[in-house]
C-alpha positions in Angstrom: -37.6 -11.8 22.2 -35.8 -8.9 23.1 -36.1 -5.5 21.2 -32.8 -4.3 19.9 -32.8 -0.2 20.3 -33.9 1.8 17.2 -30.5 3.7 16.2 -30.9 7.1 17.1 -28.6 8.5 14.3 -26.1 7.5 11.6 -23.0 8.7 10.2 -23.6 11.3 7.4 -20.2 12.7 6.6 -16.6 14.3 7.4 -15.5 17.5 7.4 -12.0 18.7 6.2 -10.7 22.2 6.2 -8.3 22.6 3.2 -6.7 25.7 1.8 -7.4 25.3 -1.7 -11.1 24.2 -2.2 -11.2 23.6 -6.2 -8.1 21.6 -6.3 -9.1 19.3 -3.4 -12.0 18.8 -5.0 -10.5 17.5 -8.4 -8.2 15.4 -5.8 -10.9 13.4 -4.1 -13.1 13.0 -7.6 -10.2 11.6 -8.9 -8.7 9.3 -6.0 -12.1 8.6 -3.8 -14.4 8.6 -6.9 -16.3 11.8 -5.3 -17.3 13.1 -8.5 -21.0 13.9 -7.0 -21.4 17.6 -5.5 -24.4 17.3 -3.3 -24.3 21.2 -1.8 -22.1 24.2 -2.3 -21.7 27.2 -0.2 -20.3 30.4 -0.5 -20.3 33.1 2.1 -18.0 36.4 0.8 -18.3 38.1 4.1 -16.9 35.3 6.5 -14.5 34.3 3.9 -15.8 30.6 3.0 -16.7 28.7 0.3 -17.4 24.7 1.2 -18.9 21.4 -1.2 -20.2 18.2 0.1 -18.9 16.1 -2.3 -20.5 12.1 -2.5 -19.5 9.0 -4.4 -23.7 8.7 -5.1 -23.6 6.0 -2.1 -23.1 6.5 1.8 -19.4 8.1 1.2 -19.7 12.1 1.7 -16.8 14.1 2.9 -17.6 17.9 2.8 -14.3 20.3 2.2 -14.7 23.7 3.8 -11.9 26.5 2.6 -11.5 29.5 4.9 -9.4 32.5 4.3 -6.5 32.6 6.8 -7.3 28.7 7.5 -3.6 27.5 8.9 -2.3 23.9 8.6 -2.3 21.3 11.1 1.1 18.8 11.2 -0.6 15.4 11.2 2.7 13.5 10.3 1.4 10.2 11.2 -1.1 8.7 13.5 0.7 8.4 16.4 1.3 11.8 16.3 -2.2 12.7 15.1 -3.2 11.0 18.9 -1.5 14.0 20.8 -4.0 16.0 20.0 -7.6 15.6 21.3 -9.3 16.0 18.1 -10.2 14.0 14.8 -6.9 12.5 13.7 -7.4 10.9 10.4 -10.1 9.6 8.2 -10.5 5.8 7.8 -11.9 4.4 4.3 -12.7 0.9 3.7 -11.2 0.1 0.1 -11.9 -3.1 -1.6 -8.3 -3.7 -3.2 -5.8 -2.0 -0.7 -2.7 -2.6 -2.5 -4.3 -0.9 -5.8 -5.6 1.8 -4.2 -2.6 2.5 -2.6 -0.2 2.1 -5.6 -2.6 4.7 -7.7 -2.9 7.5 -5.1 0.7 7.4 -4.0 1.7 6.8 -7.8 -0.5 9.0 -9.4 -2.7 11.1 -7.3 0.4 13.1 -5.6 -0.6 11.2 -2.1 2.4 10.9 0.4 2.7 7.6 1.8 3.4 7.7 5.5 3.0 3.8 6.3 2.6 1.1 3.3 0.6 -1.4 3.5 0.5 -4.0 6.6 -1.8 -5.9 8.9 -4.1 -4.9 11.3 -5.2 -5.9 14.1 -7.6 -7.9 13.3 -8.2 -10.9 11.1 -8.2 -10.7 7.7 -7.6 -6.7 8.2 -4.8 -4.9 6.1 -4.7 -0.9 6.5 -1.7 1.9 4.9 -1.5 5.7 5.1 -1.4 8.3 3.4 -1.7 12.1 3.3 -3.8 14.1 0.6 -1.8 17.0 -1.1 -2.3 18.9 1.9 -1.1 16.8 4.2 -4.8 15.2 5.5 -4.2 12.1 6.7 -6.0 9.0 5.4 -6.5 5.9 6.9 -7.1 3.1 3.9 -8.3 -0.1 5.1 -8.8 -4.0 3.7 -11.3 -6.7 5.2 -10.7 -9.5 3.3 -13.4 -12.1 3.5 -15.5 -9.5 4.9 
């Protein structure tokens, strides 16, 4: 029987620079359920304060504000692509069309695409951009 290759690592989390640290914070608590803060930072000098923040599972995103930090215009995906770096941050929900309707409704999310199919089988994914304009990839496998 052949062996199958111990993995040699594992996704751990995502990093996002925001301006506004505290209110981010309350944002993804509230829409992503990550209410856990597993480390905090806080350097004066270099003008950074950062928190991991965890649902209490496998989901960590980690939100890192900088003094002088300046925005990036991610106005959708396609245009996220024209630039060689991390474009957008995809989450598997379990009820898309729910999730979608509260952060957009509620959460002060802008919606860039609503909800459609994907590629794949059973796959329906929608956009959306956090208050600062971050941009989220939701995603739906049904049957899977």
């Amino acid at each position: 029987m052949l062996a199958l290759p111990t993995p040699t690592a594992r996704f751990h989390h995502v990093s996002l620079s925001v301006a506004d640290l505290d209110a981010l914070e309350r944002w993804y608590g509230a829409a992503l359920g990550l209410d856990q803060v597993e480390e905090r930072v806080d350097l004066p000098e270099a003008g950074v304060r950062t928190a991991v923040l965890s649902d209490g599972h496998s989901l960590r995103i980690e939100l890192i504000e900088r003094e002088g930090s300046r925005q990036v215009s991610r106005p959708d995906p396609l245009s996220a692509a024209g630039e060689r770096t991390y474009g957008h941050l995809a989450l598997q929900v379990v009820d898309l069309d729910a999730v979608f309707a509260r952060l957009t409704g509620t959460l002060e999310a802008g919606a860039v695409s609503e909800p459609g199919q994907g590629a794949s089988a059973g796959m329906r994914f929608a956009y959306v951009h956090d208050p600062e304009g971050n941009l989220l990839e939701l995603i739906e496998i049904r049957g899977g």
